[in-house]
C-alpha positions as a LaTeX table, in Angstrom:
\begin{tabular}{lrrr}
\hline
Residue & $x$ (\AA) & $y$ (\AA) & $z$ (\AA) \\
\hline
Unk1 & 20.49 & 105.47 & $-28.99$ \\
Unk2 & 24.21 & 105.35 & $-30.71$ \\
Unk3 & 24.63 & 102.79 & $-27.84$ \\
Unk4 & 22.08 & 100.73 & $-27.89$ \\
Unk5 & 23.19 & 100.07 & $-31.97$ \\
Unk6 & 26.79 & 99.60 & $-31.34$ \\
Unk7 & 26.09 & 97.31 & $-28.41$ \\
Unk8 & 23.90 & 95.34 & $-31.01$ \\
Unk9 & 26.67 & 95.26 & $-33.23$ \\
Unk10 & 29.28 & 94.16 & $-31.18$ \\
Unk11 & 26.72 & 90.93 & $-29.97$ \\
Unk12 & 26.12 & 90.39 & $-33.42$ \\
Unk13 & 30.00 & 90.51 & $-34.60$ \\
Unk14 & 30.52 & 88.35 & $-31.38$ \\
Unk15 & 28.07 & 85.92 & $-32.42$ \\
Unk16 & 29.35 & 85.28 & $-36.14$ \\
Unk17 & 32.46 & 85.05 & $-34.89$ \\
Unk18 & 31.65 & 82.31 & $-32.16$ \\
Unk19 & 29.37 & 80.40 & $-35.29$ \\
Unk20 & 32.56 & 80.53 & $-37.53$ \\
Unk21 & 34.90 & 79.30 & $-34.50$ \\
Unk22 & 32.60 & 76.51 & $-33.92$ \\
Unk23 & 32.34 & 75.49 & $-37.63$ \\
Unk24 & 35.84 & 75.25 & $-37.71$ \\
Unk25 & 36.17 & 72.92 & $-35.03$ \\
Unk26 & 33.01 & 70.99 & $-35.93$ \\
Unk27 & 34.76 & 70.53 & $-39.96$ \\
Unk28 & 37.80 & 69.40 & $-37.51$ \\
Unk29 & 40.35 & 71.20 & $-39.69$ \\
Unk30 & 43.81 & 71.45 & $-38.46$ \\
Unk31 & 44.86 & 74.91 & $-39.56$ \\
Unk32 & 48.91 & 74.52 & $-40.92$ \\
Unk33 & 49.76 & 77.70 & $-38.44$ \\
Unk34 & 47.94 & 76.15 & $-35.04$ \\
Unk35 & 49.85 & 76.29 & $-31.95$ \\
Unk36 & 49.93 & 74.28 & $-29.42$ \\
Unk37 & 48.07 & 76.18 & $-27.11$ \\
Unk38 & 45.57 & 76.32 & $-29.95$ \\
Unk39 & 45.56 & 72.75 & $-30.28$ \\
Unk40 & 44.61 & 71.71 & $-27.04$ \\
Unk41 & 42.04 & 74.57 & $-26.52$ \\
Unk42 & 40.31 & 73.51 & $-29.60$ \\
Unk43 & 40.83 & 69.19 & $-27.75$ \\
Unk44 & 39.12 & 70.48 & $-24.67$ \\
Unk45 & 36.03 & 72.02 & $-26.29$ \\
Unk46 & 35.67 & 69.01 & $-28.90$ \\
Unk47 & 35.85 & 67.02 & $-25.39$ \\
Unk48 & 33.57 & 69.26 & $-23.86$ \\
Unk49 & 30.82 & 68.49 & $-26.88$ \\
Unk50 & 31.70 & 65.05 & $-26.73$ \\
Unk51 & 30.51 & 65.02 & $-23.32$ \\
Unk52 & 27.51 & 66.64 & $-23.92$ \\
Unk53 & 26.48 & 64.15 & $-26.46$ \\
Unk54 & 26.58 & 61.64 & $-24.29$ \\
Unk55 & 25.19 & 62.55 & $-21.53$ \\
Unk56 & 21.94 & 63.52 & $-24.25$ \\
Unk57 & 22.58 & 59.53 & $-25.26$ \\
Unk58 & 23.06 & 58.28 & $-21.75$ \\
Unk59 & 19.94 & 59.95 & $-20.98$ \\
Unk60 & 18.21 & 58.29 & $-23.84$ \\
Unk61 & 19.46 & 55.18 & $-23.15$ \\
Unk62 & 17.72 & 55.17 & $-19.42$ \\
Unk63 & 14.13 & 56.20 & $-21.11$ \\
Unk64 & 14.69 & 52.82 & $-22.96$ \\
Unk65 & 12.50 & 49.86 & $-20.84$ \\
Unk66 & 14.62 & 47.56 & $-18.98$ \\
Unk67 & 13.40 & 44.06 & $-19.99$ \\
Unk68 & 12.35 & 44.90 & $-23.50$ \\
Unk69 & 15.03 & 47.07 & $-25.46$ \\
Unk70 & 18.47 & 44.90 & $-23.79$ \\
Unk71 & 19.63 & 45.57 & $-27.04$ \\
Unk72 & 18.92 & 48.63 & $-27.89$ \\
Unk73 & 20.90 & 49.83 & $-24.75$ \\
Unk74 & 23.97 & 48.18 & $-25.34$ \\
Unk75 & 23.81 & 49.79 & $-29.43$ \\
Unk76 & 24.02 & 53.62 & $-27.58$ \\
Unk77 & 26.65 & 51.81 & $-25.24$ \\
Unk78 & 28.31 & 50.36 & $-27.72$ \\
Unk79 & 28.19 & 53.71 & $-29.91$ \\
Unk80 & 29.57 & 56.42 & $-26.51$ \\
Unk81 & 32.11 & 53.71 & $-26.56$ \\
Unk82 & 32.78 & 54.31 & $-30.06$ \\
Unk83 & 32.52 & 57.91 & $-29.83$ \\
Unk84 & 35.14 & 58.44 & $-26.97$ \\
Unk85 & 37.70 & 56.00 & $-28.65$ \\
Unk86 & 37.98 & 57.77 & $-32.10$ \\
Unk87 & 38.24 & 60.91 & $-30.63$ \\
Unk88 & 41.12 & 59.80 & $-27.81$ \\
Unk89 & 42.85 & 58.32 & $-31.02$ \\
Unk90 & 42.38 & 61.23 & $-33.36$ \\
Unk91 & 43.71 & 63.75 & $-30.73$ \\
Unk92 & 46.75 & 61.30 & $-29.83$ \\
Unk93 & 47.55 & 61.34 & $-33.60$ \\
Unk94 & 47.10 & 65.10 & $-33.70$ \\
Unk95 & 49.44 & 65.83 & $-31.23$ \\
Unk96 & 52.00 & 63.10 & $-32.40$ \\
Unk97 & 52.29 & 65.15 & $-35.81$ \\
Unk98 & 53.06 & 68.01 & $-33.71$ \\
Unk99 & 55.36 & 66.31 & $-31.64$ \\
Unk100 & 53.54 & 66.84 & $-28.32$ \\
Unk101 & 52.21 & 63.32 & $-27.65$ \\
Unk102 & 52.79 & 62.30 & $-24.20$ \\
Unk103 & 54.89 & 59.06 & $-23.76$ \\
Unk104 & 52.57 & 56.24 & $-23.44$ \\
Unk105 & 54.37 & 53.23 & $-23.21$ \\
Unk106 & 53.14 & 53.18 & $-19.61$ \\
Unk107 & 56.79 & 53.79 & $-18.27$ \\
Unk108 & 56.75 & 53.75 & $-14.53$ \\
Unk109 & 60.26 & 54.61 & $-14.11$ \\
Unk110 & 60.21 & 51.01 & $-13.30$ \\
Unk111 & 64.44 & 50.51 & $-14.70$ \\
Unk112 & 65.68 & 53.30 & $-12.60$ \\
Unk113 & 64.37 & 51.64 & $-9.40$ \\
Unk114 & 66.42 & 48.47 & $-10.50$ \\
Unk115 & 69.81 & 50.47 & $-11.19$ \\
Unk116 & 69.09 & 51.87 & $-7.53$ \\
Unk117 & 68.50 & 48.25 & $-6.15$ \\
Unk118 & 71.46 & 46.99 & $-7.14$ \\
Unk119 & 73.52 & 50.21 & $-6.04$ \\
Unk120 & 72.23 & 49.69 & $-2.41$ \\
Unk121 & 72.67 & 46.12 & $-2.56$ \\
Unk122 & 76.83 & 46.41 & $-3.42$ \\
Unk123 & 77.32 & 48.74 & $-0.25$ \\
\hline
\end{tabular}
């Protein structure tokens, strides 16, 4: 019987923990110690619930009739929209103030192909 209580224990410990770890990223509180690795675990599973929500809303939105509620569709369009653009900008600014941000001025490596160009074109 020991086991049976210290197997209920350990779900129950597991459980809290899990609630409090959810919490915490539901609040959306950057700790002042998180890591990197930390970071982006804790971008993947907001993602993760993000896209949960709206598939819920997507699903919604096709239950809505087609002639009647035009409107009404494009709101819960309009809204995922929403949804996905504050949380792309709130995890680009996250990762900026830790100095991870990717480069995203769309560079191509577009001015090294020129320098090469005109290397080839003197020989």
């Amino acid at each position: 019987m020991p086991k049976v209580k210290k197997a209920h224990l350990k779900n129950k410990k597991a459980k809290a923990k899990a609630k409090a770890k959810e919490e915490a990223t539901a609040a959306g509180t950057q700790g002042a110690g998180e890591s990197s690795r930390d970071l982006k675990k804790r971008h993947t599973s907001e993602w993760k619930a993000l896209k949960a929500e709206i598939a819920a809303m997507k699903t919604e939105r096709k239950k809505l009739p087609k002639k009647q509620n035009k409107s009404g569709k494009k709101e819960i369009t309009d809204k995922i929209r929403r949804l996905e653009d504050e949380l792309r900008a709130r995890h680009q600014k996250e990762l900026q103030a830790l100095g991870l941000a990717a480069d995203t001025s769309g560079g191509d490596g577009g001015g090294d192909e020129e320098e090469d160009e005109d290397e080839m074109s003197d020989e």
